[in-house]
C-alpha atoms as one frame of an Amber mdcrd trajectory, in Angstrom:
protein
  13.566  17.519 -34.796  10.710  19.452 -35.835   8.595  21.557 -33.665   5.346
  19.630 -34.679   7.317  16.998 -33.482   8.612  18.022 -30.207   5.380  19.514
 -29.458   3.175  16.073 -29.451   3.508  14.220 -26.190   2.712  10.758 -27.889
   6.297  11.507 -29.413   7.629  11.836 -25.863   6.007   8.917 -24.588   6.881
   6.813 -27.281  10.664   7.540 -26.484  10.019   6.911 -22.659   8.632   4.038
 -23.568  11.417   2.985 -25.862  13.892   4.214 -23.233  12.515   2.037 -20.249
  12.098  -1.138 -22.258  15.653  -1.280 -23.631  16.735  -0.324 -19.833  14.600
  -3.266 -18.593  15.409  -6.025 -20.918  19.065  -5.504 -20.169  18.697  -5.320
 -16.484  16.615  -8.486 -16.700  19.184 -10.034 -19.450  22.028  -8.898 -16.762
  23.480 -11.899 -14.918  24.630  -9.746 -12.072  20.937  -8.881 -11.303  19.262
 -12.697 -12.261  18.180 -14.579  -8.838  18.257 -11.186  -6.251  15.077 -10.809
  -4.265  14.030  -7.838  -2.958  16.482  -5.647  -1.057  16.847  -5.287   2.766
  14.249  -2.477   2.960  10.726  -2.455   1.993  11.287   0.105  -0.576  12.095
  -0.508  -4.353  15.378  -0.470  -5.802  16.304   0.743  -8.537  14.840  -1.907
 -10.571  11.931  -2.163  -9.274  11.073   1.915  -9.953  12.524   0.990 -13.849
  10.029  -1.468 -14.023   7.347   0.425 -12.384   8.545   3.766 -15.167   8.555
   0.882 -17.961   4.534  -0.169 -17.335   3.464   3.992 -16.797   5.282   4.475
 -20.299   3.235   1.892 -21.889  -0.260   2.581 -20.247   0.585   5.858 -21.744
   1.456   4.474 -25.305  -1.839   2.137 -25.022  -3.281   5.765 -24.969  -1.932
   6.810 -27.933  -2.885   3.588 -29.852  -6.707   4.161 -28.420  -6.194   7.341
 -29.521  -5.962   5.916 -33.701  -8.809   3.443 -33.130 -11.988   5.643 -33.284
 -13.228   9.224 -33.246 -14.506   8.731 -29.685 -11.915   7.820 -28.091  -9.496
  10.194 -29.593 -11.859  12.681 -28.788 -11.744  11.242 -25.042  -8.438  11.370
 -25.094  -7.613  15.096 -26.355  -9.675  15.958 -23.877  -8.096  14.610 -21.494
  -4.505  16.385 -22.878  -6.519  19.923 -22.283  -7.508  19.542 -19.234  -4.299
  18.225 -17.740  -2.372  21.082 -19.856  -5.022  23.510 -18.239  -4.126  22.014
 -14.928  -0.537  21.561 -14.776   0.269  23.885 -11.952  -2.214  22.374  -9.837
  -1.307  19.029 -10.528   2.547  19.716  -9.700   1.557  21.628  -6.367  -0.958
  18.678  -5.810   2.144  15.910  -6.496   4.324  18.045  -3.961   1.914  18.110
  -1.338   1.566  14.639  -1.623   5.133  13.546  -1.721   5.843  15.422   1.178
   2.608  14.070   3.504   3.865  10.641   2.228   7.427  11.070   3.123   6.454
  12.542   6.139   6.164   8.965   7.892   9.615   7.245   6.642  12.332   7.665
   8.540  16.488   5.992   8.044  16.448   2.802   9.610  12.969   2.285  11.020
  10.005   0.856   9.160   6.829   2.724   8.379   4.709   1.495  10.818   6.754
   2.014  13.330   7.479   5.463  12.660   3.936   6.597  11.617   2.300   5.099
  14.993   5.102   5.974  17.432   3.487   9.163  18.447   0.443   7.407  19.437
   0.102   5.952  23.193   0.118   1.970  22.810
């Protein structure tokens, strides 16, 4: 691969993108998987995140085609590229914090609203 390749992240998504779909159509073509609900939990599976990762990679390839269909938009949309490759730090410290205040609340074995409002007086 070349390096002018490699460094366009259209290229990348596009390969996500590929990646997921395949993924998805043969855990939906999978009879071992056809006719299951959702788990016990309230969190996704598996197959639930590959679907979730399979609609983010094309959003992100709907991007790319805006990108082709007018001087505007592509405009729009490398600006967008600078800012979040000006940002990336940030954004990774800012996804951390995040995660962690979000996982803060879930516990093994109890659901979240129990968990979060246990501390509280009823």
């Amino acid at each position: 691969m070349s390096v002018a390749w490699r460094s366009d992240p259209f290229n990348w998504v596009d390969v996500g993108s590929c990646i997921c779909c395949w993924l998805t159509f043969g855990v939906l073509g999978s009879s071992a998987t056809l006719g299951r609900g959702r788990g016990g939990g309230g969190g996704g599976g598996p197959r639930e995140l590959l679907f979730v990762a399979t609609v983010f990679f094309l959003g992100l390839k709907f991007l790319g085609f805006a990108k082709g269909m007018g001087i505007k938009l592509a405009t729009f949309i490398i600006l967008l590229q600078e800012i979040i490759g000006q940002t990336q730090t940030y954004i990774f410290v800012f996804a951390v914090i995040i995660s962690l205040f979000s996982l803060m609340c879930v516990r093994p074995g109890r659901s979240l609203a129990s968990t979060c409002w246990s501390c509280y007086p009823q």
